[in-house]
C-alpha positions in Angstrom: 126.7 67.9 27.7 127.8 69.8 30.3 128.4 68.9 34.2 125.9 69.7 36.9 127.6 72.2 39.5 126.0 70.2 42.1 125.2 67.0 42.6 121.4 66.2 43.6 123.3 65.0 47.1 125.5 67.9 47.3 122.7 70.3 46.6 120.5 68.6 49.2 122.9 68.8 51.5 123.0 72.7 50.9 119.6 73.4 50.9 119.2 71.7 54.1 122.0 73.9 55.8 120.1 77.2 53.9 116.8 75.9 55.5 118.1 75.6 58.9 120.1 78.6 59.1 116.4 80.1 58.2 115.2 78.6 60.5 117.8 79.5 63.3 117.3 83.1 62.3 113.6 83.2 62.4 113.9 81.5 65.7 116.1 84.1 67.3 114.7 86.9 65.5 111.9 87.4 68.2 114.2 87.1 71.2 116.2 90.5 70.1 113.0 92.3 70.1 110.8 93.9 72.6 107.2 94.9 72.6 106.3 98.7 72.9 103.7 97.5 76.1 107.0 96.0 77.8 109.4 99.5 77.7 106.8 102.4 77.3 103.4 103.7 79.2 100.8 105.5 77.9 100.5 109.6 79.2 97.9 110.1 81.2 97.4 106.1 82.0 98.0 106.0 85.8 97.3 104.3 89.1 96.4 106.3 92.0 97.7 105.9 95.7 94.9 105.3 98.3 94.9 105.4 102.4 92.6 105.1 105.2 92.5 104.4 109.5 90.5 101.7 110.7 89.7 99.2 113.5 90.2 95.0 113.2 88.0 93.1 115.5 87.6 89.9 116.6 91.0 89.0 117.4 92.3 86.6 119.8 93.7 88.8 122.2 96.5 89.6 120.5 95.4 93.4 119.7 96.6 96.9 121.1 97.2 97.5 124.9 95.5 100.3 125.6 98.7 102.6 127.8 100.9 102.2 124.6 98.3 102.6 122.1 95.5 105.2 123.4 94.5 106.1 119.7 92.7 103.2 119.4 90.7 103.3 122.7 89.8 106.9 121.0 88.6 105.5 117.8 86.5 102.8 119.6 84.6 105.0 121.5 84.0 107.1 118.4 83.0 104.1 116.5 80.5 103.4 119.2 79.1 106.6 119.4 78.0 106.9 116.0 76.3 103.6 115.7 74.6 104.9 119.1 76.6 103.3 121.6 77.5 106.0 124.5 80.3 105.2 126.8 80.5 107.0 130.3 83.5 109.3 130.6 86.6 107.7 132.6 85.5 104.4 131.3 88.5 102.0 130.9 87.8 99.7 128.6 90.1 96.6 127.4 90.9 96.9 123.3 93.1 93.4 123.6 90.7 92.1 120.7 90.6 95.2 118.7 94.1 97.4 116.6 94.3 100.2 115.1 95.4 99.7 111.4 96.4 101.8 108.5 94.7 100.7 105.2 96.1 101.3 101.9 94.7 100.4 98.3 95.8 101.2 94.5 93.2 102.5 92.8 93.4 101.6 88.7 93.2 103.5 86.1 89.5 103.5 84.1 88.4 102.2 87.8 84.7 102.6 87.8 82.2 103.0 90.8 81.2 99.4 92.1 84.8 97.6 91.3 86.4 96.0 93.6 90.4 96.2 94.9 92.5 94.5 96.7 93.8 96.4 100.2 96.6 96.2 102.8 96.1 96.0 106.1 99.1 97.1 108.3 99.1 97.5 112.1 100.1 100.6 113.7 100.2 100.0 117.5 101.6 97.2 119.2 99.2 94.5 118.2 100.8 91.6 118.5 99.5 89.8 115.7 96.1 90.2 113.0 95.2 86.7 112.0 91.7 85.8 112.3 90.6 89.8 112.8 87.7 91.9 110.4 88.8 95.5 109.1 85.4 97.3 109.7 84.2 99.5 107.1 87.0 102.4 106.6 87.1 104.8 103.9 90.3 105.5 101.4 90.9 108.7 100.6 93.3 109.9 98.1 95.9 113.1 98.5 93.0 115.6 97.6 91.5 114.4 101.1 88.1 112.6 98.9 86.9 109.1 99.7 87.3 106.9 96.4 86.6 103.5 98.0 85.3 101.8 101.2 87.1 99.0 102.4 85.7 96.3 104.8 85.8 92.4 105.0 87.8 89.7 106.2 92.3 89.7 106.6 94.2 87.2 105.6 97.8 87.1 107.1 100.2 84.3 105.3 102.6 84.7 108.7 101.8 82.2 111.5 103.3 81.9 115.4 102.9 80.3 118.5 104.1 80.5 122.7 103.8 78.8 125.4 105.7 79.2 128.6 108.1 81.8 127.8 109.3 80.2 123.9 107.8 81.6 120.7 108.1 81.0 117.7 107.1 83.0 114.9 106.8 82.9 110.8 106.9 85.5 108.5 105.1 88.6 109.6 101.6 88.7 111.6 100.9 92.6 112.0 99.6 93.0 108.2 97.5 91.5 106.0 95.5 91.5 102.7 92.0 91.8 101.6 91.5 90.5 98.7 88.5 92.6 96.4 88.0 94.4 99.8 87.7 98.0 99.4 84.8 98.8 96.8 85.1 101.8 94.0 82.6 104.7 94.8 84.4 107.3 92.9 86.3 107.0 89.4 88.8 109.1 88.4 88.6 111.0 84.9 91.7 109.5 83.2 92.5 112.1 79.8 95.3 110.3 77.5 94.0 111.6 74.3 93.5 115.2 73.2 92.8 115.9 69.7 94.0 112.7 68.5 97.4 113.1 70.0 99.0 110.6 72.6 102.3 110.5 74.3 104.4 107.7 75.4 106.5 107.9 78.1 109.3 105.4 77.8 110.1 103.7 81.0 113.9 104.9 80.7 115.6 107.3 79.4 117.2 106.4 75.9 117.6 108.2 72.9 118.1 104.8 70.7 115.2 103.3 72.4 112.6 106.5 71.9 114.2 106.5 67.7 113.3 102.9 67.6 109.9 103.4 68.7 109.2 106.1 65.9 110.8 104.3 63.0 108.6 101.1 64.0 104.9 103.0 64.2 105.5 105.2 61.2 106.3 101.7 58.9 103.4 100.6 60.5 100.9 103.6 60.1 103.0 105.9 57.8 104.8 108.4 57.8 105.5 111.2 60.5 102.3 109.7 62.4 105.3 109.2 65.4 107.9 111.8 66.3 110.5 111.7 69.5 110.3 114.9 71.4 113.5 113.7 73.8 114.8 110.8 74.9 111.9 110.0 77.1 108.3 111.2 75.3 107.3 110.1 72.3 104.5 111.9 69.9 102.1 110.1 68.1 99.1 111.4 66.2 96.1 108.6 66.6 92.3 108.7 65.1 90.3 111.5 66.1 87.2 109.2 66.8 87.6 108.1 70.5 86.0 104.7 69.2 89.3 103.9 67.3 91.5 104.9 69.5 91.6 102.2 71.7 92.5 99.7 68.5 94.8 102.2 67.0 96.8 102.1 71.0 96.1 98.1 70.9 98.2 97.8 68.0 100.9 100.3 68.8 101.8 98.9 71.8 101.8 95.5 70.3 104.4 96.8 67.8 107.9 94.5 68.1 111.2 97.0 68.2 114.7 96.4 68.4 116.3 98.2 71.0 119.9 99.0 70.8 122.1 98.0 73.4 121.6 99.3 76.8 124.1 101.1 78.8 127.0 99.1 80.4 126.3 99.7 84.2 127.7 98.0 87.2 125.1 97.8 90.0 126.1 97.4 93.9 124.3 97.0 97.0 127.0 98.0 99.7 124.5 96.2 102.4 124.4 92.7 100.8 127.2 92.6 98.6 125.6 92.1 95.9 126.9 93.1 92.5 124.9 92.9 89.3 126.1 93.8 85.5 124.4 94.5 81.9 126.2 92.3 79.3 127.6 95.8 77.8 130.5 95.8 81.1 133.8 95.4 79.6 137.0 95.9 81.2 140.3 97.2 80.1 143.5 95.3 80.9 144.3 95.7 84.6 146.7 94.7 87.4 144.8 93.8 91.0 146.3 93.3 94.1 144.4 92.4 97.4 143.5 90.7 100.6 140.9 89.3 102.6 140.6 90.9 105.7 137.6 89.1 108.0 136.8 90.3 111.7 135.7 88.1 114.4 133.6 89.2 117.6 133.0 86.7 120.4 131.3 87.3 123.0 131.5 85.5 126.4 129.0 85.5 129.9 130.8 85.5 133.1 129.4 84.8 136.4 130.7 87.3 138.7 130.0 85.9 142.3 130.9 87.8 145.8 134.1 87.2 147.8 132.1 85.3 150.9 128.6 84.3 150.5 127.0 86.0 153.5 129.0 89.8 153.0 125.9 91.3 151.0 127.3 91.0 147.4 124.9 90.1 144.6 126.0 87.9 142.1 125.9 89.2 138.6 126.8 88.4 135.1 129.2 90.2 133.1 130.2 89.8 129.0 133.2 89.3 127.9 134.1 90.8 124.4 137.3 90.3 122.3 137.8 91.3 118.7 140.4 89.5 116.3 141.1 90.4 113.0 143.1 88.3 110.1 144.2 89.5 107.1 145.7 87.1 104.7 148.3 87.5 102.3 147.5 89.9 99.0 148.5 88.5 95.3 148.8 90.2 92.0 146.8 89.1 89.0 146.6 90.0 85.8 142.8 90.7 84.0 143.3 90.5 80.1 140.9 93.1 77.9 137.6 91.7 78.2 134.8 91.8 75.5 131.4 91.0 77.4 129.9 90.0 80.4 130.7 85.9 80.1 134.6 87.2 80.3 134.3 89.8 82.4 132.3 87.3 85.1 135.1 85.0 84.4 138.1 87.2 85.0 136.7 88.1 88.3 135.9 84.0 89.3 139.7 83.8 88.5 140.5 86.2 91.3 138.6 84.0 94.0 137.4 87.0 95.3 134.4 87.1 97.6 131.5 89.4 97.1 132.8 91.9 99.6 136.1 92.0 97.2 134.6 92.8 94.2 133.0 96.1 95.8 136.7 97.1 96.4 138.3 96.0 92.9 135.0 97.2 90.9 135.6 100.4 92.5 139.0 100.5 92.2 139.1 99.8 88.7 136.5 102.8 87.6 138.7 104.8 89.5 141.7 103.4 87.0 139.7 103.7 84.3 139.7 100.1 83.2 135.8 99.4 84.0 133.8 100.8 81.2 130.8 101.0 83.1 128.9 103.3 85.0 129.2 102.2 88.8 126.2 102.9 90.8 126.0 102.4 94.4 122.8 101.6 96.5 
């Protein structure tokens, strides 16, 4: 009789590691993909910019002074005058409860007459603050010069402030505000994303791996040649000629779970914050780095400047004092080993104790060496 090759433990024990690493797979499986919704847009499929000028009342006057703002003494009067109200000529009237304010929307795609959509309201003389005013009714045009919605209602401005006896304080910004639902659809706009069954998808970034994914995941699911790539960007796709199904046929598609292939190493910096942000595809060749912190210090001092005797006319005035120091502390030489992803090349860089403002200068300085393989892009 021969031997089992596993005993019932051993092979227990085996299928319980075979089940888990299943498992683990499955698990992780849906984290390397992305959904065609999350990386592409649909041709066609787009929001539209909206603008208007309008008045806020009923604020606590805190609103436009009429000598630097005179527009809105203008658009008062005009305002009056066609609900009826005349004002005599050379009449100077006081506006402190009343700005001028530029109102902008986003009007939706497939926006219908009689929706509603949320507007901005943003101050455009010196009104000192908005809280507690009412946008009257103002219309939104769009860059063709037609009204597509009417605005009107209520601001509410998250910023809050106080003063009293020459000390303010202030939080957050009070010269702009929301509406929420406050401008109302009157006019749609025709939105074409379909013409004979054919639809585009725009990718949100350029990527020739992406745009290839993209096909080879909606022709498995709807056959053959029913997606082609025309570049890296637009992507083909031949839907249902009956308009009825096309709205399924686009659920599903963009519902479709890709793998995209790994994005381009690029090293982002923002020169005015110091910030630096990398992709996990930054590697770094084996380099040498030598440098220094240099910091600058400006102090500023007020000094009373008084006259020689105190009845010989002078005035007594204040004068500042400025002085400017700089340190720079000794440079060291390190060594960076060949780096495979982000965790190491994060790591090399902590080893250097450099400060933000350092890594602008190595980052740079090692693209120009040729040891960051990365595409450094400065904002």
């Amino acid at each position: 009789m021969s031997k089992p090759l596993f005993s019932s433990d051993r092979g227990l024990a085996i299928r319980r590691v075979l089940l888990f690493m299943a498992i683990f797979v499955l698990a992780w499986s849906p984290a390397l993909a992305e959904r065609v919704k999350d990386i592409a847009s649909i041709q066609g499929v787009r929001e539209n910019q909206l603008i208007g000028y309008g008045l806020v009342v009923g604020l606590d006057g805190s609103g436009d002074q009429v000598r630097q703002s005179p527009f809105t003494q203008q658009s008062l009067t005009n305002m009056l005058s066609q609900l009826g109200v005349t004002i005599p000529q050379g009449s100077n009237m006081q506006v402190k409860n009343v700005a001028a304010v530029i109102v902008t929307a986003t009007l939706p795609a497939f926006a219908r007459p009689g929706q509603s959509v949320d507007v901005v309201v943003s101050s455009m003389g010196n009104a000192k603050s908005l809280r507690g005013g009412t946008l009257l009714m103002t219309p939104l045009k769009g860059a063709n010069g037609q009204v597509y919605a009417i605005a009107q209602g209520n601001l509410l401005v998250g910023g809050a402030g106080a003063q009293a006896g020459g000390s303010s304080v202030q939080v957050n910004q009070l010269n702009g505000g929301i509406i929420p639902d406050g401008a109302i659809v009157e006019r749609g706009v025709p939105t074409v994303y379909a013409r004979d069954g054919i639809i585009r998808l725009e990718l949100n970034t350029t990527d020739f791996g992406a745009a290839q994914s993209v096909v080879n995941a909606v022709n498995r699911r709807f056959g053959r040649d029913t997606a082609q790539a025309l570049d890296g960007r637009v992507i083909r796709i031949q839907g249902p000629l009956d308009e009825s199904a096309q709205t399924a046929f686009l659920s599903s598609v963009q519902n479709l779970q890709i793998k995209l292939p790994p994005a381009r190493a690029r090293v982002v910096i923002n020169a005015r914050t110091g910030s630096v942000v990398m992709n996990r595809s930054v590697t770094i060749d084996e380099a040498a780095i030598a440098y220094g912190n240099l910091s600058v210090v400006i102090s500023r001092d007020a000094q009373v400047s008084q006259p020689d005797t105190p009845f010989g006319g002078g005035q007594t005035v204040v004068t500042q004092s400025t002085e400017i120091e700089m340190r720079s502390d000794s440079g060291s030489l390190r060594r960076l080993s060949t780096s495979a992803n982000l965790s190491d090349v994060v790591r090399a860089l902590n080893s250097l104790g450099a400060t933000p403002q350092d890594l602008l200068s190595i980052l740079q300085n090692l693209k120009a060496a040729g040891a960051l393989k990365a595409d450094l892009e400065v904002i």
